[in-house]
N, CA, C and O atoms as CSV, one atom per row, in Angstrom:
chain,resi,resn,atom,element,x,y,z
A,1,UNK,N,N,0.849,-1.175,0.000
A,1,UNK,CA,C,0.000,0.000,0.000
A,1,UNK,C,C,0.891,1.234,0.000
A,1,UNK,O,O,1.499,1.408,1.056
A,2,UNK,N,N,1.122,2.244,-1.090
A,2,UNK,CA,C,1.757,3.066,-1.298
A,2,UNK,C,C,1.145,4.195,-0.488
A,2,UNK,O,O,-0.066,4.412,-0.441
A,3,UNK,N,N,2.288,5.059,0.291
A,3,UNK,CA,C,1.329,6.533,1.395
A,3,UNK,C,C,1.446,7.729,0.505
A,3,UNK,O,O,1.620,8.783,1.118
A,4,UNK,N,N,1.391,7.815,-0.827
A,4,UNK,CA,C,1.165,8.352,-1.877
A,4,UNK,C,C,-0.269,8.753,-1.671
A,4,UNK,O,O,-1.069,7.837,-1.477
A,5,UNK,N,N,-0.791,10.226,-1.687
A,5,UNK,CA,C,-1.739,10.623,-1.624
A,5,UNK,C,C,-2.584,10.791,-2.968
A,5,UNK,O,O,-2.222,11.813,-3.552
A,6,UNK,N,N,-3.621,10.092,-3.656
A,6,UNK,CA,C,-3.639,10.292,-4.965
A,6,UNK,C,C,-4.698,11.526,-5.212
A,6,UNK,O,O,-5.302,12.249,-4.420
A,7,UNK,N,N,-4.665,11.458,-6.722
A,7,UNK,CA,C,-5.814,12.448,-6.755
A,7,UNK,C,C,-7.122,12.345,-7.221
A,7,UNK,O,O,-7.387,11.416,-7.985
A,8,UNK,N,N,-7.982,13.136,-6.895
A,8,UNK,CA,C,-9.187,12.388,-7.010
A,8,UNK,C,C,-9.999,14.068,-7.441
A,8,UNK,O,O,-9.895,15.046,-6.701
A,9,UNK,N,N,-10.704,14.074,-8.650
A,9,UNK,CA,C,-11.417,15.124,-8.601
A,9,UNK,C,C,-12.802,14.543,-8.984
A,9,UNK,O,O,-13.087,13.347,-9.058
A,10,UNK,N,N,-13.539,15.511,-9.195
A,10,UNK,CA,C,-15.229,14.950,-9.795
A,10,UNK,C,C,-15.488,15.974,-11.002
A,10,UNK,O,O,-15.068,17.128,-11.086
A,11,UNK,N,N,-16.275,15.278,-11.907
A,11,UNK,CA,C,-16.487,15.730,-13.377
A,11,UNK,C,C,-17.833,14.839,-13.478
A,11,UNK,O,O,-18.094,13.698,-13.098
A,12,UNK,N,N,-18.780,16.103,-14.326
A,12,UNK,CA,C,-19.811,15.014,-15.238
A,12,UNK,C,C,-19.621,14.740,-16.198
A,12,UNK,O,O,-18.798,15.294,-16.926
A,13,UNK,N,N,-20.590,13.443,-16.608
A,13,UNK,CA,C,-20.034,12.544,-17.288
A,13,UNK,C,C,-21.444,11.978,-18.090
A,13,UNK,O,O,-22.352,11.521,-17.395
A,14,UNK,N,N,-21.564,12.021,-19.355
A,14,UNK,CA,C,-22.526,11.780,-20.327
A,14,UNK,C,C,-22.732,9.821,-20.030
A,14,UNK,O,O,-22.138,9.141,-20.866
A,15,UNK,N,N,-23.194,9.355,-19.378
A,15,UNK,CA,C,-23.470,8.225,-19.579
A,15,UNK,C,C,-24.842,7.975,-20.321
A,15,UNK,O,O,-25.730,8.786,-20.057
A,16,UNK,N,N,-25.209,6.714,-21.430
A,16,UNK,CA,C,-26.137,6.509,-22.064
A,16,UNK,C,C,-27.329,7.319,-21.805
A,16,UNK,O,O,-28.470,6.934,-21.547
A,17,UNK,N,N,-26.699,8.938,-21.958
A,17,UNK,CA,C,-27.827,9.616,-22.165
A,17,UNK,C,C,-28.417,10.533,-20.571
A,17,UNK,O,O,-29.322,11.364,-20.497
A,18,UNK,N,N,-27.801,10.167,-19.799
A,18,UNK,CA,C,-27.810,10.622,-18.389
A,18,UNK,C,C,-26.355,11.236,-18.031
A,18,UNK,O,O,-25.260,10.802,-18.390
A,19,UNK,N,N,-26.716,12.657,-17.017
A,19,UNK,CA,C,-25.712,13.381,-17.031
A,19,UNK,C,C,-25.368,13.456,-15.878
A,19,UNK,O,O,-25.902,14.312,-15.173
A,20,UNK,N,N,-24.080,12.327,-15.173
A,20,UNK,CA,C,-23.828,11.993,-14.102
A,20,UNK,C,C,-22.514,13.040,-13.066
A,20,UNK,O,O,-21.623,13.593,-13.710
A,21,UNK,N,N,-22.533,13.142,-12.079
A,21,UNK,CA,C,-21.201,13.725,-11.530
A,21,UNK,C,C,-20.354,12.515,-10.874
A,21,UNK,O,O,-21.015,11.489,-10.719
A,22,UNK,N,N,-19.763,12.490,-10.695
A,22,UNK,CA,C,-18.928,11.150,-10.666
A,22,UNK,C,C,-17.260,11.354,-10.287
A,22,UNK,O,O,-16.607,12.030,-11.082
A,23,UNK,N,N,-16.609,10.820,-9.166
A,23,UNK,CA,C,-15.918,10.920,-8.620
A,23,UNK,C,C,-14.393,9.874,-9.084
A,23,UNK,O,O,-14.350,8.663,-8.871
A,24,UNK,N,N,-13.440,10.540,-9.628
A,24,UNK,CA,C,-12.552,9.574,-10.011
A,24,UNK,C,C,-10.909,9.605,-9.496
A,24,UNK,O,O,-10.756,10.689,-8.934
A,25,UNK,N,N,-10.015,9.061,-9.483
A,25,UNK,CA,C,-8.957,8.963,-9.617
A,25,UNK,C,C,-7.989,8.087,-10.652
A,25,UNK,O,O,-8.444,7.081,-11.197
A,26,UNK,N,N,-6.976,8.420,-10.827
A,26,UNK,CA,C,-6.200,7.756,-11.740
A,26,UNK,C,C,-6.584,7.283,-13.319
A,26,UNK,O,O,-5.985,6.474,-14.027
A,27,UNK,N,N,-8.374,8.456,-13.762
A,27,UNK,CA,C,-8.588,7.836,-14.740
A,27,UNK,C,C,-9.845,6.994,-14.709
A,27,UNK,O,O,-10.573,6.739,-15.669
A,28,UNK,N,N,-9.989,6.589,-13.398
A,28,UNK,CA,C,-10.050,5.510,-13.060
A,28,UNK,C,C,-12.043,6.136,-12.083
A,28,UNK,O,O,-11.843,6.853,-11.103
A,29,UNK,N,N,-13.122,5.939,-12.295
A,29,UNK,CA,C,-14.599,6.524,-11.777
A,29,UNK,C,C,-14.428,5.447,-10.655
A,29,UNK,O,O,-13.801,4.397,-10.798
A,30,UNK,N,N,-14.960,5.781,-9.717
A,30,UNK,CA,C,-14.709,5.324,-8.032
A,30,UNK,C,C,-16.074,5.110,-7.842
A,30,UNK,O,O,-16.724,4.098,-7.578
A,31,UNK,N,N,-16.545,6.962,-8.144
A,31,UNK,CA,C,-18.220,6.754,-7.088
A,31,UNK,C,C,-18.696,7.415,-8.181
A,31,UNK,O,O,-18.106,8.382,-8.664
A,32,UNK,N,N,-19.726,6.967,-8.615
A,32,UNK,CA,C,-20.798,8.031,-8.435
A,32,UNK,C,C,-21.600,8.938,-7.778
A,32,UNK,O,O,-22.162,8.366,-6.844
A,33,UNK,N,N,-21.943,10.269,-7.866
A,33,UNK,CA,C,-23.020,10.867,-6.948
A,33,UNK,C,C,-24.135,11.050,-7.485
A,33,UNK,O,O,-24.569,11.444,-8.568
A,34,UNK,N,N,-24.751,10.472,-5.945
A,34,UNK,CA,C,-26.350,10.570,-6.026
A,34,UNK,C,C,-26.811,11.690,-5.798
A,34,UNK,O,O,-27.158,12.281,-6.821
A,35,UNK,N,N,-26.951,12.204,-4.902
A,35,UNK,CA,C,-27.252,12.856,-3.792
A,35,UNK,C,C,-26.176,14.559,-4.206
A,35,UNK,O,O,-25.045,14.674,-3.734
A,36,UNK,N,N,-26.671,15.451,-4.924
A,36,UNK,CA,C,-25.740,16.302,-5.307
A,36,UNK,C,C,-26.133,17.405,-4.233
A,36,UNK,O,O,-25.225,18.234,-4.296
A,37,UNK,N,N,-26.617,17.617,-3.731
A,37,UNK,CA,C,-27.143,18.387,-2.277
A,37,UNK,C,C,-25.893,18.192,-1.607
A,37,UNK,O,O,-24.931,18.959,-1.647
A,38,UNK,N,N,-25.998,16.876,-0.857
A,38,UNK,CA,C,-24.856,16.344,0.273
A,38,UNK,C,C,-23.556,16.358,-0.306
A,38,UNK,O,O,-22.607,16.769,0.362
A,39,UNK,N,N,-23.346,15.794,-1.939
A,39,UNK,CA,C,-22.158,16.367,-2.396
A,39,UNK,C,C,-21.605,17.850,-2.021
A,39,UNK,O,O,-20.607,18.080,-1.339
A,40,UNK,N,N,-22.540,18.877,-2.663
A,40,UNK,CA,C,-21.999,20.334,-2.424
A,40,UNK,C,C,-21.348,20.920,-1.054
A,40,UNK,O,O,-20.490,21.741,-0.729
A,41,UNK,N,N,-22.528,19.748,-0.263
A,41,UNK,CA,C,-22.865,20.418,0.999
A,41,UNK,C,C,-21.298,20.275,1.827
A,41,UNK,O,O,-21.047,20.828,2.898
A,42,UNK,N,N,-20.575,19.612,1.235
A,42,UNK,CA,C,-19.278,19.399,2.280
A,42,UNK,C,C,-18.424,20.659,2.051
A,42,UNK,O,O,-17.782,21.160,2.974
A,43,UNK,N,N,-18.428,21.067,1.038
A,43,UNK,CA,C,-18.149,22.228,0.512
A,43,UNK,C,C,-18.220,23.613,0.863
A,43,UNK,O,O,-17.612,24.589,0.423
A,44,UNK,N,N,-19.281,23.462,1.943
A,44,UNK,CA,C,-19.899,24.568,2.471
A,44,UNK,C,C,-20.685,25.426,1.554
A,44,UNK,O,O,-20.749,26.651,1.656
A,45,UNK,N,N,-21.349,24.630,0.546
A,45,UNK,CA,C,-22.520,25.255,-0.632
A,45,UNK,C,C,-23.466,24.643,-0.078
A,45,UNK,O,O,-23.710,23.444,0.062
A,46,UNK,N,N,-24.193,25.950,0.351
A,46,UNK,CA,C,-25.496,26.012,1.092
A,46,UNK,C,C,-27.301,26.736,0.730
A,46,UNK,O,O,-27.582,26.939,-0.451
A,47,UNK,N,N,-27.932,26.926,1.383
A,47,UNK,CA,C,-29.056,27.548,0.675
A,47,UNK,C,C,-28.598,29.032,0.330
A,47,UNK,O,O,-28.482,29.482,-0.810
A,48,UNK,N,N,-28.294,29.889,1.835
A,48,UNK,CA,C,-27.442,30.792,1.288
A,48,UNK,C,C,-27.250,30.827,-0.287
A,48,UNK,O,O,-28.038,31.379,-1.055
A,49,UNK,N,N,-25.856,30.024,-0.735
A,49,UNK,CA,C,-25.418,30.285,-2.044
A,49,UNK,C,C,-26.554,30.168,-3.265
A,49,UNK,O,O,-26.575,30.868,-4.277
A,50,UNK,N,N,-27.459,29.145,-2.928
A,50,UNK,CA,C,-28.554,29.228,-3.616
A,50,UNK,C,C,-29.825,30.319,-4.034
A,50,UNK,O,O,-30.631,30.353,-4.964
A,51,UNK,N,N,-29.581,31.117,-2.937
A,51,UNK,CA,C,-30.753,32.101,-3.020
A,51,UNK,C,C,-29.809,33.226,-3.743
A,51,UNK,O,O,-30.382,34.247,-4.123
A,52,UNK,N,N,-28.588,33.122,-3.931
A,52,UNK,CA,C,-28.035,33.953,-4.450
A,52,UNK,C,C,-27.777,33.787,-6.191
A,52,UNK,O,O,-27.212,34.640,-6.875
A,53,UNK,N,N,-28.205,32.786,-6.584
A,53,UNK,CA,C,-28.231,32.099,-7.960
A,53,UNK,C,C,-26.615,31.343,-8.528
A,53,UNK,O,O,-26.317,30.691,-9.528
A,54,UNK,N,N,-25.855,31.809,-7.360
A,54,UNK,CA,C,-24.126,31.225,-7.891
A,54,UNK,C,C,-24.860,29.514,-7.925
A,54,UNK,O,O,-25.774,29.188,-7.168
A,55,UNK,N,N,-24.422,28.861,-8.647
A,55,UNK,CA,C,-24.594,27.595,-9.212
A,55,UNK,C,C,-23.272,27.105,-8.241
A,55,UNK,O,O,-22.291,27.834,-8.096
A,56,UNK,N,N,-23.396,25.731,-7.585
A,56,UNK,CA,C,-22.588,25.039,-7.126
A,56,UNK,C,C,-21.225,24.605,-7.775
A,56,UNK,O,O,-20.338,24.203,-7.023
A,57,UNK,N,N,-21.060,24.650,-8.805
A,57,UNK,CA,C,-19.528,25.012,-9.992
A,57,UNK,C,C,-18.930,26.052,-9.066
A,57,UNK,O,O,-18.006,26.001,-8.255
A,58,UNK,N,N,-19.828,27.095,-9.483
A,58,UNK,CA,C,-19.316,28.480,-9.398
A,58,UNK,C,C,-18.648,28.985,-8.133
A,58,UNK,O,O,-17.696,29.746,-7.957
A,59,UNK,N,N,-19.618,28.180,-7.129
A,59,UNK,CA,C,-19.267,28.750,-5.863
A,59,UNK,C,C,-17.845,28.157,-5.433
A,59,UNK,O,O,-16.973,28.762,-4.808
A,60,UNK,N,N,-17.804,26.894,-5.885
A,60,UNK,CA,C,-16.196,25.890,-5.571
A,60,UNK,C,C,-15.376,26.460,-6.107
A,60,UNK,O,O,-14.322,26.537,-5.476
A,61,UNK,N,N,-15.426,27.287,-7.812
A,61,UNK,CA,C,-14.539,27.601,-8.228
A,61,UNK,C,C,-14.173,29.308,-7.933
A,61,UNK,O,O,-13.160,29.890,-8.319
A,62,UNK,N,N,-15.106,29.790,-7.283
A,62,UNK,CA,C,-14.456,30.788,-6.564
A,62,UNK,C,C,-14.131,30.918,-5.310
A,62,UNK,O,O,-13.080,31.493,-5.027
A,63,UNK,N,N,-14.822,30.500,-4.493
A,63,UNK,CA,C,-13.927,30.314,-3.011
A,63,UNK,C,C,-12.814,29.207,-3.121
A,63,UNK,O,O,-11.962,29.362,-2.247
A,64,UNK,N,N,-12.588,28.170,-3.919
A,64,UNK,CA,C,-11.603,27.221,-3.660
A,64,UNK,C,C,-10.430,27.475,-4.921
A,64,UNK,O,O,-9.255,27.617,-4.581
A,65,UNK,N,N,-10.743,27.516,-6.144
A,65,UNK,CA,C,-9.578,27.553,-7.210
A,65,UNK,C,C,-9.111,29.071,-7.410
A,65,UNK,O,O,-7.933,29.377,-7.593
A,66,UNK,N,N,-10.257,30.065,-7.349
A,66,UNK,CA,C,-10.098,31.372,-8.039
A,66,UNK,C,C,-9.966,32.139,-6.519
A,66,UNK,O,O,-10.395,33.283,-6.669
A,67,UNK,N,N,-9.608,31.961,-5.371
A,67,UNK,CA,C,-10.023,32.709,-4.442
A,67,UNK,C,C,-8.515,33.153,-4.427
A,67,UNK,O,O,-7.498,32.463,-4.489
A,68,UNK,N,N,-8.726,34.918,-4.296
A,68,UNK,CA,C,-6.862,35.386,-3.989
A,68,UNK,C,C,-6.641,35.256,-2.278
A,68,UNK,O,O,-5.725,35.983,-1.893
A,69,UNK,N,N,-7.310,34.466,-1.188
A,69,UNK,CA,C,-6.959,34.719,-0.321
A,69,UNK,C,C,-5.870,33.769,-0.126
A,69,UNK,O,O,-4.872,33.985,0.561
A,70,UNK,N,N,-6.169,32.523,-0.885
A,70,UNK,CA,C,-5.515,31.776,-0.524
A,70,UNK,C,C,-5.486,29.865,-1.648
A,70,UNK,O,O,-6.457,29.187,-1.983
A,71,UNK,N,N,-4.414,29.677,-1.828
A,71,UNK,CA,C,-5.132,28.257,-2.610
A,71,UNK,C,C,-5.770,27.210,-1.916
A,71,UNK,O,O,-4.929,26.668,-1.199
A,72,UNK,N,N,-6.630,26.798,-1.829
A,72,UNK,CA,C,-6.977,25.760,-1.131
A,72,UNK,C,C,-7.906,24.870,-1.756
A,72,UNK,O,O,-9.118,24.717,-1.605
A,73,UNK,N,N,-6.949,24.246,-2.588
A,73,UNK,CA,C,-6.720,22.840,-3.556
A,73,UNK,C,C,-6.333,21.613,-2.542
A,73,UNK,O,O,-6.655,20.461,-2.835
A,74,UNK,N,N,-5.744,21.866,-1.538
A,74,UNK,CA,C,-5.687,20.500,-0.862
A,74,UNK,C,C,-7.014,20.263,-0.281
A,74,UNK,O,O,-7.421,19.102,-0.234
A,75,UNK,N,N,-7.879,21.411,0.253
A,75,UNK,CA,C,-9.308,21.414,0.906
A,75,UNK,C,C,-10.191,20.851,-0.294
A,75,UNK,O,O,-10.936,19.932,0.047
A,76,UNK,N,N,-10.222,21.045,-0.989
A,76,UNK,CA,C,-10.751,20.437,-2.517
A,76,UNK,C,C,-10.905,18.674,-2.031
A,76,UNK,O,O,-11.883,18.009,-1.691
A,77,UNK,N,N,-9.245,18.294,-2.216
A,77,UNK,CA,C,-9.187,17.365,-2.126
A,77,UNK,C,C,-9.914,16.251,-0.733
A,77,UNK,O,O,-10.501,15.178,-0.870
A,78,UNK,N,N,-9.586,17.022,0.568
A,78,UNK,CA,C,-10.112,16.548,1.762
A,78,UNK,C,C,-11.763,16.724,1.635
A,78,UNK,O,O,-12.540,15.857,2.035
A,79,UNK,N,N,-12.000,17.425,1.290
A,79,UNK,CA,C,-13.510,17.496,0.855
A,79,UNK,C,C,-14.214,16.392,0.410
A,79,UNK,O,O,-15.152,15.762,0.898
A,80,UNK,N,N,-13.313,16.233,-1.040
A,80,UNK,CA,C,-14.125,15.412,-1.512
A,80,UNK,C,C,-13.453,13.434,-0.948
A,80,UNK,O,O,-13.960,12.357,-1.261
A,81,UNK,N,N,-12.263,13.698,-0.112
A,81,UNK,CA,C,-12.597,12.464,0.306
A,81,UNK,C,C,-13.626,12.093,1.586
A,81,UNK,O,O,-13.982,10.942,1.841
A,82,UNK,N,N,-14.090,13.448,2.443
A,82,UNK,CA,C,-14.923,13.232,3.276
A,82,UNK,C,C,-16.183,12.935,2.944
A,82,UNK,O,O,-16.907,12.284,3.698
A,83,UNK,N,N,-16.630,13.454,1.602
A,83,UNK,CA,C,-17.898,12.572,0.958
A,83,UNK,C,C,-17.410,11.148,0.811
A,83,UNK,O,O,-18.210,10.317,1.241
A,84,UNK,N,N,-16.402,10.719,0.357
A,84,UNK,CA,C,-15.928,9.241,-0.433
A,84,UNK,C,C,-16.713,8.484,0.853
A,84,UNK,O,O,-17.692,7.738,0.870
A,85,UNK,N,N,-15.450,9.247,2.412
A,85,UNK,CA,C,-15.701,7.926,3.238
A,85,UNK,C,C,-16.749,7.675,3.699
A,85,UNK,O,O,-16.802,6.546,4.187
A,86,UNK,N,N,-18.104,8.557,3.793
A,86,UNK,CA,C,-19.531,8.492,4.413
A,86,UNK,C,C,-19.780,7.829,2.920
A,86,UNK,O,O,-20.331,6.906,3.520
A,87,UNK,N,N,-19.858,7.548,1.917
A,87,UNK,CA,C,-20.874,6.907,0.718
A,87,UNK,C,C,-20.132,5.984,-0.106
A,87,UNK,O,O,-20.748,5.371,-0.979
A,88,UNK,N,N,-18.806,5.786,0.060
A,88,UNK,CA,C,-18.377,4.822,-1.183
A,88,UNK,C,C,-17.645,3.952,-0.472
A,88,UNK,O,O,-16.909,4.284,0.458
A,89,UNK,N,N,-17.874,2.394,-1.020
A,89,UNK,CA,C,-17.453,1.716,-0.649
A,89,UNK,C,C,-16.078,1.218,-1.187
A,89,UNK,O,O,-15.297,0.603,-0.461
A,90,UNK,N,N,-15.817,1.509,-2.489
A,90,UNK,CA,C,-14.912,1.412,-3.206
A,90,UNK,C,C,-13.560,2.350,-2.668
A,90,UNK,O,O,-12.380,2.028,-2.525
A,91,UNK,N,N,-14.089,3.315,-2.497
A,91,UNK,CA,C,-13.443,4.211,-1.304
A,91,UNK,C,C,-13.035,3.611,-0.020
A,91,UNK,O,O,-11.879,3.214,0.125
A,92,UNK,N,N,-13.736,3.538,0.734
A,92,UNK,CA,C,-13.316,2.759,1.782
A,92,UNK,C,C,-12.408,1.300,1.602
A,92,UNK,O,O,-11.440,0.868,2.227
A,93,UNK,N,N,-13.041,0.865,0.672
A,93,UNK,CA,C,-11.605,-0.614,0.480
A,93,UNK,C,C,-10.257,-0.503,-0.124
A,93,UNK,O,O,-9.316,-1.195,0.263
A,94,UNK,N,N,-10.146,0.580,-1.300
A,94,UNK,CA,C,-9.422,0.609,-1.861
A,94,UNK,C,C,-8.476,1.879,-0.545
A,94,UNK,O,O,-7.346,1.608,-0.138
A,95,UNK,N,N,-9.097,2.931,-0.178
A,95,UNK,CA,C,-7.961,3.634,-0.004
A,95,UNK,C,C,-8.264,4.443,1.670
A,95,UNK,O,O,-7.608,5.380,2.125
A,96,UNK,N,N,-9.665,3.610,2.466
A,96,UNK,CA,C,-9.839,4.135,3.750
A,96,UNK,C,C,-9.081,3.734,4.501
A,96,UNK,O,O,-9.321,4.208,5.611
A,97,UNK,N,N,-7.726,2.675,4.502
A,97,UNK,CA,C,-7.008,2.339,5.368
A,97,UNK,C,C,-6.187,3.859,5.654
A,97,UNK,O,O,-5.718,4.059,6.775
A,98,UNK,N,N,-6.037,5.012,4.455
A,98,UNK,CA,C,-4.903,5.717,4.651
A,98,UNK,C,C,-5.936,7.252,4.747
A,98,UNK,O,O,-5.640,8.373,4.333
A,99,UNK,N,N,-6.836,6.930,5.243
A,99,UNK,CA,C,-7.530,8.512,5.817
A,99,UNK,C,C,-7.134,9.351,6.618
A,99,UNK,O,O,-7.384,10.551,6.736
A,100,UNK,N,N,-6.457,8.623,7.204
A,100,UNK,CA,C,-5.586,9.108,8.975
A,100,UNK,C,C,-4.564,10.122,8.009
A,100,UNK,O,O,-4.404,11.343,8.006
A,101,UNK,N,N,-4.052,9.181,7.323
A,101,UNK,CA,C,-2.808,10.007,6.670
A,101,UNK,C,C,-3.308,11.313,5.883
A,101,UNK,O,O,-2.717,12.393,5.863
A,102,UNK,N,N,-4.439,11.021,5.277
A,102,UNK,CA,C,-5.220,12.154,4.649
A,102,UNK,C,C,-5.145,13.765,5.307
A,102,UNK,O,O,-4.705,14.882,5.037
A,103,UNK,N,N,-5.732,13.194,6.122
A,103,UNK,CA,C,-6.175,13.948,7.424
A,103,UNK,C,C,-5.175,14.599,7.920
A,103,UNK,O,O,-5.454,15.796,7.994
A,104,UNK,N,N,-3.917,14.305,8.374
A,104,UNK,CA,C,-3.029,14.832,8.756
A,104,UNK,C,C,-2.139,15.546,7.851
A,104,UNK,O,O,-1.408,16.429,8.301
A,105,UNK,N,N,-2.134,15.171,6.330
A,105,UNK,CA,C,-1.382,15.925,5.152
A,105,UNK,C,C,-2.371,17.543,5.078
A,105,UNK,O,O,-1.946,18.688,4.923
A,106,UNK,N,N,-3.542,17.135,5.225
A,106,UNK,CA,C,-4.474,18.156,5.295
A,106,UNK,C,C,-4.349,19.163,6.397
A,106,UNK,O,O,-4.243,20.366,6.156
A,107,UNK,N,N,-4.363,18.644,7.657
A,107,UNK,CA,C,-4.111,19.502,8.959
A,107,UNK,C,C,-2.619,20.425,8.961
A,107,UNK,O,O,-2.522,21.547,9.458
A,108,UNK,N,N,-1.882,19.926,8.517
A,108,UNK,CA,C,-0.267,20.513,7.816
A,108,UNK,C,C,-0.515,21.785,7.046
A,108,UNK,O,O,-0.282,22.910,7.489
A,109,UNK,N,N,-1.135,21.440,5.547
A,109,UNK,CA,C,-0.986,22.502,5.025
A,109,UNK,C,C,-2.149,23.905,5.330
A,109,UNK,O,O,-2.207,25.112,5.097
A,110,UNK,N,N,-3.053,22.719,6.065
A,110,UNK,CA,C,-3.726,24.632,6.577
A,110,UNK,C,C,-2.867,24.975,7.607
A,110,UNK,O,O,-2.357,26.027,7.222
A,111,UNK,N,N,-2.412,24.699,8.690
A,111,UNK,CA,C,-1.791,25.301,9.618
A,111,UNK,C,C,-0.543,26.279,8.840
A,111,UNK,O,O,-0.329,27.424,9.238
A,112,UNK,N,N,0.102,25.770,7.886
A,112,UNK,CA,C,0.990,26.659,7.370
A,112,UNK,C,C,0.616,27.635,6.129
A,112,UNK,O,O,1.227,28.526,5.539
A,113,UNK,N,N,-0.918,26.944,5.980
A,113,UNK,CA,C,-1.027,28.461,5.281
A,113,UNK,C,C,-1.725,29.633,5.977
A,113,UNK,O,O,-1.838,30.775,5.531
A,114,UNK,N,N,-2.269,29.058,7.398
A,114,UNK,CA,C,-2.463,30.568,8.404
A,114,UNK,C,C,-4.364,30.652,7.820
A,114,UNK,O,O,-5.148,31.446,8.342
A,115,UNK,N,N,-4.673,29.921,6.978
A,115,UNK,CA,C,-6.465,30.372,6.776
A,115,UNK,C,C,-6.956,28.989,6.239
A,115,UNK,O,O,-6.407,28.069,5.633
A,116,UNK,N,N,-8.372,29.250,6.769
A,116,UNK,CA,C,-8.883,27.891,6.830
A,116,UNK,C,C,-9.941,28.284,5.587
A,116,UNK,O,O,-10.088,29.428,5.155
A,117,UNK,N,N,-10.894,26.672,4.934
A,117,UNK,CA,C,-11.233,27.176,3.476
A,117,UNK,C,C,-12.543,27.499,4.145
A,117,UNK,O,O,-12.709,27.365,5.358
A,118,UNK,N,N,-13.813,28.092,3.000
A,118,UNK,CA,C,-15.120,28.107,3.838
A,118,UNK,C,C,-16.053,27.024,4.020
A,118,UNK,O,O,-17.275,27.177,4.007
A,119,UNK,N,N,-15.428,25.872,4.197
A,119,UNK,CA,C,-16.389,24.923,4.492
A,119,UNK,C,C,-16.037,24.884,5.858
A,119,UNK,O,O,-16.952,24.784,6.676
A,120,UNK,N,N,-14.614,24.961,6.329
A,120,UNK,CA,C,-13.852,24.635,7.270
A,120,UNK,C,C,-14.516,25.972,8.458
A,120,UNK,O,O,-14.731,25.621,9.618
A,121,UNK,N,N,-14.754,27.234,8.102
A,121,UNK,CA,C,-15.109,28.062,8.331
A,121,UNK,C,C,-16.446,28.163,9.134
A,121,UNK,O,O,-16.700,28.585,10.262
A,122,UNK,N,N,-17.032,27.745,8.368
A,122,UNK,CA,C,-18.214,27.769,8.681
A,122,UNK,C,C,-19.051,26.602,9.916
A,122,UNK,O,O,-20.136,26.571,10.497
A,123,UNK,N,N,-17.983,25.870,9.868
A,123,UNK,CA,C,-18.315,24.539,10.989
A,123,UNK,C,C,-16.781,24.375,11.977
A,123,UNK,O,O,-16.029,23.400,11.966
A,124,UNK,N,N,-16.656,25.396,12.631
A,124,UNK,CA,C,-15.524,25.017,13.431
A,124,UNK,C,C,-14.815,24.214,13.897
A,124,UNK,O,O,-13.590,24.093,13.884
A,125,UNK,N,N,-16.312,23.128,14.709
A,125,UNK,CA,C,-16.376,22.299,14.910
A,125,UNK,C,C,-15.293,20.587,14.097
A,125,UNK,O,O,-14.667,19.602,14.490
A,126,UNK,N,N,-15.643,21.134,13.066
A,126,UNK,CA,C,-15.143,19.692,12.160
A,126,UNK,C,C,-13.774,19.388,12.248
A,126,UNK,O,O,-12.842,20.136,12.542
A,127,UNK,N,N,-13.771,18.074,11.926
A,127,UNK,CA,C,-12.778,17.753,12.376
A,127,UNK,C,C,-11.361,17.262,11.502
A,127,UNK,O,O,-10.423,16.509,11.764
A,128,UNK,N,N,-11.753,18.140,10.292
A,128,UNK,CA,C,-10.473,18.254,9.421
A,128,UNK,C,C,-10.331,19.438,9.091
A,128,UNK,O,O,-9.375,19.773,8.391
């Protein structure tokens, strides 16, 4: 088991005619999402952002890729493995042995970048 952190983003995806969001690494589709609510929602895309018409794209790609406060592309990443480990099982077998490690590559680079992202923000509480 390599402690190689991989990468994993989400993209939709034209399947026979249905327009799926879908969670992959290496190339390689892991999960599908059902549930695109609870997807966003780890994100800290909320009704808020909704009543405001920013589309759930929009809102990730400006508080997380386009934001000048700060990059927070690794929060991207912890994000979307904190959906993986509550819904995918494929997730959990293939790569929940090394969450711990996740978790702690994650806790690193916010502490040294001094700001936390707004999902992180908004729930103090949590525990990545």
């Amino acid at each position: 088991m390599s402690n190689v952190i991989p990468h994993f983003k989400f993209r939709y995806l034209d399947i026979s005619g249905r327009r799926i969001l879908c969670i992959e690494t290496g190339g390689r589709i892991i999960h599908e999402i059902i549930n695109l609510h609870e997807f966003y929602h780890v994100f800290g895309y909320g009704v808020e952002c909704g009543r405001s018409n920013e589309l759930p794209d929009e809102f990730i790609w400006s508080e997380y890729v386009n934001n000048p406060a700060a990059d927070f592309s690794t929060c991207i990443q912890i994000h979307i493995l904190e959906y993986l480990k509550k819904h995918s099982d494929v997730f959990n077998v293939e790569f929940g042995g090394r969450f711990e490690n996740y978790i702690a590559e994650h806790v690193k680079t916010k502490l040294a970048r001094g700001i936390s992202c707004i999902a992180c923000r908004l729930d103090p509480e949590r525990k990545i």
